[in-house]
C-alpha positions as CSV (number, residue, x, y, z in Angstrom):
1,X,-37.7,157.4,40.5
2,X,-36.2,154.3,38.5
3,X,-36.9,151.9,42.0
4,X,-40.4,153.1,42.1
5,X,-40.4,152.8,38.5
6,X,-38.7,148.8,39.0
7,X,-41.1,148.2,41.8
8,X,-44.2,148.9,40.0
9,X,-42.8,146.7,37.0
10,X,-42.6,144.1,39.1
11,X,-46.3,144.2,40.4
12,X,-47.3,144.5,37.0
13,X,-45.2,141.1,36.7
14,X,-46.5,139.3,39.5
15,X,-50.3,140.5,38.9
16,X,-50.0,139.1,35.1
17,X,-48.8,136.2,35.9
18,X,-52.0,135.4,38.4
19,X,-54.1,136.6,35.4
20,X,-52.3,134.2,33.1
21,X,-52.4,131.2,35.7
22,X,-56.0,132.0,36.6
23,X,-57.3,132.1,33.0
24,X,-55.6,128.9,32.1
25,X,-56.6,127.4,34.9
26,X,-60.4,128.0,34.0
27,X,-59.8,127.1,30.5
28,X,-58.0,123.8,31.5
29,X,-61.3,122.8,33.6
30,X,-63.4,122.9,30.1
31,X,-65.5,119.6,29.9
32,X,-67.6,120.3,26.9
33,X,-66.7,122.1,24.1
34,X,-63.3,124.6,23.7
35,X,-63.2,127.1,26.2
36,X,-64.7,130.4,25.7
37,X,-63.6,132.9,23.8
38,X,-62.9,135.7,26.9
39,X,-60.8,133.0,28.6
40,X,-58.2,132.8,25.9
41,X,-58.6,136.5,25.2
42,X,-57.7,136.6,29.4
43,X,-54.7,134.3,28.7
44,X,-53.6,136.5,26.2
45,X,-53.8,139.7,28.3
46,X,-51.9,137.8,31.3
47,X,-49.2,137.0,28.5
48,X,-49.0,140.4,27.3
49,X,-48.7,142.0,30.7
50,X,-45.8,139.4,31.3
51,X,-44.1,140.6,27.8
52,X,-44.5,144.5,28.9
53,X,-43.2,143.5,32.2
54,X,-40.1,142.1,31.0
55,X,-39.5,144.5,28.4
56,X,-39.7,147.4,31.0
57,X,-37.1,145.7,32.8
58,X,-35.2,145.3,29.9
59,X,-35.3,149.0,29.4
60,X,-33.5,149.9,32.2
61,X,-30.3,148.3,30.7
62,X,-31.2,148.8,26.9
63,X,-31.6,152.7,26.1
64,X,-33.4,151.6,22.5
65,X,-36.1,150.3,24.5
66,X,-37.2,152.6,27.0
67,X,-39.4,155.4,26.3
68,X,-41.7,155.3,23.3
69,X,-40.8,151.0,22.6
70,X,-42.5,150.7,26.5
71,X,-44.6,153.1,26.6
72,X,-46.7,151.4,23.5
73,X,-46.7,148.4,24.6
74,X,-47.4,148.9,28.6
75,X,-50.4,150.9,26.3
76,X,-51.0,148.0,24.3
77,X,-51.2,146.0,27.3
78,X,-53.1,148.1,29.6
79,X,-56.2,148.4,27.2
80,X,-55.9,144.5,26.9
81,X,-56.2,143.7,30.7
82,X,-58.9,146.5,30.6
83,X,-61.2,145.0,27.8
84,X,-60.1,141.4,29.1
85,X,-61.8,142.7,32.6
86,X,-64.7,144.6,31.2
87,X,-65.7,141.5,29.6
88,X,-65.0,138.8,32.6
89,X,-67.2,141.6,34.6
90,X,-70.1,141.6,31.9
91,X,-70.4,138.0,31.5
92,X,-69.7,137.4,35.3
93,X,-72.7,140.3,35.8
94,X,-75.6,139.0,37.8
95,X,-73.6,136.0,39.4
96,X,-73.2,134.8,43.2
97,X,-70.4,132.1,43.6
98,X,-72.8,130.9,46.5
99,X,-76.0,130.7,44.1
100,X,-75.5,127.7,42.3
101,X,-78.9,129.0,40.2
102,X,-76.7,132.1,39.0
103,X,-74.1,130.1,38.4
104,X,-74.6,126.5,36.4
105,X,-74.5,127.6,33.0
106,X,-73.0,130.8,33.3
107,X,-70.1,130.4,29.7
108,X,-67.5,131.0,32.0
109,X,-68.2,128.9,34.8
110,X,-69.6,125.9,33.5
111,X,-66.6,124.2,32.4
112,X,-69.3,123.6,29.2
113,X,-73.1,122.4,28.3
114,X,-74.4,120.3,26.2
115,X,-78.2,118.9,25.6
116,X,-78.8,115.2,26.5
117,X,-82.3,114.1,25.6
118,X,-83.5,117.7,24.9
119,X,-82.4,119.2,28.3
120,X,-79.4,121.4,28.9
121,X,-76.7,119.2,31.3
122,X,-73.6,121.2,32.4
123,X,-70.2,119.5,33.9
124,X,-69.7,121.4,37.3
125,X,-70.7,120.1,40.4
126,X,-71.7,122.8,43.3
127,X,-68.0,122.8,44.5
128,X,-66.6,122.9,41.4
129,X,-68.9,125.6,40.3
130,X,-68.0,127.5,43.3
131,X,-64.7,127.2,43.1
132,X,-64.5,128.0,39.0
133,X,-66.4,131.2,40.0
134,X,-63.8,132.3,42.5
135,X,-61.6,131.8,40.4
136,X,-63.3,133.7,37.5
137,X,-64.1,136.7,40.1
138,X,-60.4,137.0,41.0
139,X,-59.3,136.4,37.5
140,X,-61.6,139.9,36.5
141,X,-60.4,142.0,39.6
142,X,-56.3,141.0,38.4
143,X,-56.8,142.0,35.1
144,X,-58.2,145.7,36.4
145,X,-55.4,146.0,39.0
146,X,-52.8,145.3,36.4
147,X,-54.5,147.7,33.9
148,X,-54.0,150.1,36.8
149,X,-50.5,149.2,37.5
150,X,-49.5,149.2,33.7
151,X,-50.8,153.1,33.4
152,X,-49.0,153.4,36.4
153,X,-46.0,152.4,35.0
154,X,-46.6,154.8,32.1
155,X,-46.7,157.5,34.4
156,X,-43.5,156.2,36.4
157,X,-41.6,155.7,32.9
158,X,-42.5,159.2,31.7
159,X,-41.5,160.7,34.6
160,X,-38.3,158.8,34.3
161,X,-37.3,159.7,31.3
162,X,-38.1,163.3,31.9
163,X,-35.8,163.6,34.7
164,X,-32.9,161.5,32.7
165,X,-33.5,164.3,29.8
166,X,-33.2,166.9,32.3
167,X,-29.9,164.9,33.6
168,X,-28.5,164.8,30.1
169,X,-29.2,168.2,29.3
170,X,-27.2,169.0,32.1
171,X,-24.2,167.3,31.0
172,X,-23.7,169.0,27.3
């Protein structure tokens, strides 16, 4: 159980680490104005899931740390990623990356707006805009996977330490 247990970790690794790249990635291409709020709040998510990650891994050579120390933080982290989606998938509702009328001033996709001579003017260009929204897209759909893979790992740690109480009860 500990190498399905150390393989799923290490999804949960690899998949935060896309949603940390992708999020800064779209907050890097801001023109006007900071970057949204749910881009940073995505950061942060990818971030955590990177944290839980290498804290799991930690835990299978520090005893202190496994059990409840990871299971609150792959917690922590797994209603992160799923608020951090939820939110990428309600303010990316209604969008077609190939509709650039869906698309020009969505918050997230933009890159920004501002008003020049009373009309609303926003950075991207169609590429750009298409490519920010793919981006986006795959940005939401990472954040769910990991959230699935982090109460995966949940499952695979409490499983784990199950079977290691059932080994030590052995042993007295």
């Amino acid at each position: 159980m500990q190498i399905v247990t150390a393989v799923v970790r290490a999804f949960q690794f690899l998949f935060a680490i896309v949603v940390l790249g992708l999020s800064v990635t779209l907050a890097k291409g801001q023109r006007y104005g900071t970057a949204p709020a749910a881009t940073g709040y995505a950061a942060f998510t990818g971030g955590l899931g990177i944290v839980a990650a290498l804290v799991g891994c930690a835990a299978f050579f520090v005893d202190a740390l496994n059990g409840i120390v990871t299971w609150v933080l792959d917690g922590l982290a797994s209603l992160a990623l799923l608020a951090g989606g939820i939110t990428f998938a309600i303010l990316l509702r209604g969008t077609s990356c190939s509709k650039i009328e869906t698309t020009w001033d969505n918050v997230i996709l933009s890159g920004g707006c501002t008003t020049i001579d009373n009309q609303k003017t926003c950075m991207s260009s169609p590429s750009r805009l298409k490519s920010r929204c793919t981006s986006a897209k795959a940005d939401a759909a990472f954040m769910f996977i990991d959230f699935v893979v982090c109460i995966a790992v949940i499952a695979c740690s409490f499983f784990l330490s199950r079977d290691r109480g059932a080994n030590k009860a052995g042993f007295v």
